[in-house]
N, C-alpha and C positions, 0 to 999 in steps of 0.2 A: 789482570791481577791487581793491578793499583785500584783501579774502580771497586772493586771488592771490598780491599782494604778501607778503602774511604768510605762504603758503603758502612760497610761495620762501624769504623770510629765512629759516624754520625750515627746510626740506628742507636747506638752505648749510650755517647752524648744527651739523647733526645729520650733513652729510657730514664737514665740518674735523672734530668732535669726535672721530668715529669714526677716521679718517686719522690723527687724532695721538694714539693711546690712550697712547701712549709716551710721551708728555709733557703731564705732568698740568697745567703753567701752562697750556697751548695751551689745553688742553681747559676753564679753569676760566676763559680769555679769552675764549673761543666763547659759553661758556655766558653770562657776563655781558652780554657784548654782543649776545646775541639776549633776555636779560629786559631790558636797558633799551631793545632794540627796542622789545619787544612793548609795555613800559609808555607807549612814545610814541604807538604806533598804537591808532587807533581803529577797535574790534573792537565789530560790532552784528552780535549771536548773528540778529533777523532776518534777515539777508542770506546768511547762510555755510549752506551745507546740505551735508548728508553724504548716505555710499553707503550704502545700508542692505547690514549685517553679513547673511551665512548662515552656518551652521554647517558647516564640510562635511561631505561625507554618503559613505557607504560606496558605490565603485562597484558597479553592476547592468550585469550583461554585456547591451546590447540584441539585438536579432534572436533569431530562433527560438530556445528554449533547448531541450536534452535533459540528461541521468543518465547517468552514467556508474557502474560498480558495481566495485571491485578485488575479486579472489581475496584478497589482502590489502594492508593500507595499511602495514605494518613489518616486516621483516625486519631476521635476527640471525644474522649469519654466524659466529659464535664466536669461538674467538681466532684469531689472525694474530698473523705475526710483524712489525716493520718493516719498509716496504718492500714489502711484498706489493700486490697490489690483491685488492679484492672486489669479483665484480659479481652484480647480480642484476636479472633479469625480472618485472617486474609486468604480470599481465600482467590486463586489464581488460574489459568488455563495454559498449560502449550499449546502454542499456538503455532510452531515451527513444523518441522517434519520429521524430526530424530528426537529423539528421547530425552528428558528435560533430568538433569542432574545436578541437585541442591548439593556443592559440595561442603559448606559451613554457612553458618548463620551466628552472626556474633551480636548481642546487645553491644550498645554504648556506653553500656556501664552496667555493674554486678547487680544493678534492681530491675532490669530490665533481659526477660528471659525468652531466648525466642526456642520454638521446638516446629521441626520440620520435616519432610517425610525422605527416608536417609535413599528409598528404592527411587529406580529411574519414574520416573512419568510419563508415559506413552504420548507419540502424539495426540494431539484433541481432547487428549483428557484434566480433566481438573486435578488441584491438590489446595492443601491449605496450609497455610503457617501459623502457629498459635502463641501469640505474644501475652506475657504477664509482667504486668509494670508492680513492682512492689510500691509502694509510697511510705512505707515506713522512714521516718526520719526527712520528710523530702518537702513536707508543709510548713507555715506558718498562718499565725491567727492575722485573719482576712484573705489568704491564701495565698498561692505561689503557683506560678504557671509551672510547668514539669515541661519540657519536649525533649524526648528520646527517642536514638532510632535504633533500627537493628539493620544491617546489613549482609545482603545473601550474596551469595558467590556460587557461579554456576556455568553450564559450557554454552554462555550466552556472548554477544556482543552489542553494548560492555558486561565483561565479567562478573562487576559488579550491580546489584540494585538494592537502593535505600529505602525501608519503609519508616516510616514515622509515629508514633502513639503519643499525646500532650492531653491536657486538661490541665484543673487548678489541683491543688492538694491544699485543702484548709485543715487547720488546726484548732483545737477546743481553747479557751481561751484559759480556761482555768488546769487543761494539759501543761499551757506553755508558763504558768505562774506556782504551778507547782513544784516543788525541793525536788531533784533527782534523786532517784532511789539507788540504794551502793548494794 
């Protein structure tokens, strides 16, 4: 029952202090008034028990797993101008022996959009994933190198696999010297 109690003062304590980061009296009043708690209460380490710690652990996709094999894992569309898009086809094979399951496919950022096929893949059979890199906003005059990935998640091991799409993104020079428009 005491560990409970003491549990509580300190969980209180430790919310007031947080809530008022902004005002360090508050915080340095929380703080004294939960040590001269604790120095009233009667704390006997026999009674109190804890949760034993795990480390966490990298997840394992369960159920059946297969392989999946890319024609290739990067593509380099060269330069572009801003504003252009690039897309491109990866296009890949299971290679396993159970049915290939794209569960998400996330770009690495909102200009970069992957689309991929939502049904299983048989074995042996191919599929494609179709990436489109916006560059809108993404160049400058003489260019800027771009590399972005998308990342699939599937009942592989590992879970995950990385593809990559980069080139330059140049800008007009007389784009980048002109008034913004309101």
């Amino acid at each position: 029952m005491k560990a409970i109690k003491l549990f509580s003062l300190i969980a209180f304590a430790a919310l007031v202090t947080m809530t008022s980061c902004k005002n360090k009296d508050a915080a340095a009043a929380a703080e004294n008034s939960t040590t001269e708690s604790l120095a009233t209460t009667s704390t006997d380490a026999s009674t109190m028990t804890t949760a034993p710690q795990t480390p966490p652990t990298e997840a394992v996709p369960v159920g059946p797993l297969t392989t999946m094999v890319f024609d290739e894992m990067e593509y380099d569309f060269g330069k572009i101008m801003d504003g252009d898009k690039a897309t491109h086809m990866y296009k890949f094979t299971n290679t396993g022996k159970e049915p290939l399951v794209i569960s998400n496919a996330k770009g690495s950022c909102g200009c970069t959009v992957p689309e991929w096929p939502r049904e299983p893949i048989a074995p042996g059979a191919k599929g494609e994933i179709k990436v489109v890199f916006d560059s809108r906003g993404k160049g400058k005059v003489g260019g800027q190198m771009q590399t972005k990935t998308v990342t699939l998640t599937a009942n592989t091991d590992p879970q995950t696999t990385t593809l990559r799409i980069k080139g330059m993104v140049d800008k007009n020079a007389e784009d980048a010297t002109a008034p913004a428009a309101h």
